[in-house]
C-alpha positions in Angstrom: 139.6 87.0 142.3 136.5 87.8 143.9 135.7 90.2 146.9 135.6 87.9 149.7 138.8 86.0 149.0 140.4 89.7 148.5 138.6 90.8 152.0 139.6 87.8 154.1 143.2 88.0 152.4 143.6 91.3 153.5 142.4 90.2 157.1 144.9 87.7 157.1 147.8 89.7 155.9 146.6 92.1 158.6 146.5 90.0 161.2 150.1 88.3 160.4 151.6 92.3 160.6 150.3 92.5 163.9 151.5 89.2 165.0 154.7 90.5 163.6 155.1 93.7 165.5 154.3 92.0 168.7 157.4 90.4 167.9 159.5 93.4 166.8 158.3 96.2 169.8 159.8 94.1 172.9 162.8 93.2 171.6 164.0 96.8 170.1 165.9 99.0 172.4 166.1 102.0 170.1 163.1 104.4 171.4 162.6 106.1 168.5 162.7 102.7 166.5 160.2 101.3 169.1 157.5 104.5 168.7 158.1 104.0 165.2 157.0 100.5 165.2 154.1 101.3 167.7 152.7 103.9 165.4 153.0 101.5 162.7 151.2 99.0 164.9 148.2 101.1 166.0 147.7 101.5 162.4 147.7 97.7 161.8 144.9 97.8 164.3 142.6 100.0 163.3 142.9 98.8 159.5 142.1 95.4 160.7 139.1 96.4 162.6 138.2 98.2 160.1 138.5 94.8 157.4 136.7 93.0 159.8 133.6 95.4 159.9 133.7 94.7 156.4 133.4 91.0 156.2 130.7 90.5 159.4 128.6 93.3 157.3 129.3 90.8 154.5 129.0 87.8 156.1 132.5 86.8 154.8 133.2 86.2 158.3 130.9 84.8 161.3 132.8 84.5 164.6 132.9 81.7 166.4 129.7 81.1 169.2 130.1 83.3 172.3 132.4 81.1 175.2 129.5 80.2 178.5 130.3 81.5 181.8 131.8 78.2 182.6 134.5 77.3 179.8 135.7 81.0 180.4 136.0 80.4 184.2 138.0 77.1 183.4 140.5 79.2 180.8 140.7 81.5 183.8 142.0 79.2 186.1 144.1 77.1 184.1 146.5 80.2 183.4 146.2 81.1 187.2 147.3 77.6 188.0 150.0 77.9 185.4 151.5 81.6 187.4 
């Protein structure tokens, strides 16, 4: 396996925790459960930051191009529509 598939694995695994814990944290009553998972979480984060730095610096990973003015004003107001 080389070190892009392991780097952009890792983002991926990464990202799916993270998707995960957005799950778990709302729907836990338990406090101490919920801090846990929070903690957990803002570790997650910084780790996937982290993995990403990694593959721009490697070019393993090139974002897509920046949205215009315009297609983030329509975004904008489809969700205010949708409120």
């Amino acid at each position: 396996m080389d070190e892009k598939t392991m780097v952009t694995d890792t983002l991926d695994g990464l990202n799916s925790e993270l998707k995960k814990y957005a799950d778990m944290i709302p729907q836990t009553e338990n406090k101490e459960l919920k801090s846990t998972l929070k903690q957990f979480r803002n570790a997650a984060e910084t780790s996937q930051e982290d993995m990403y730095k990694i593959a721009r610096e490697r070019q393993y990973y090139v974002p897509a191009a920046k949205a215009t003015a315009e297609e983030v004003s329509h975004v904008r107001d489809l969700f205010c529509k949708a409120l």
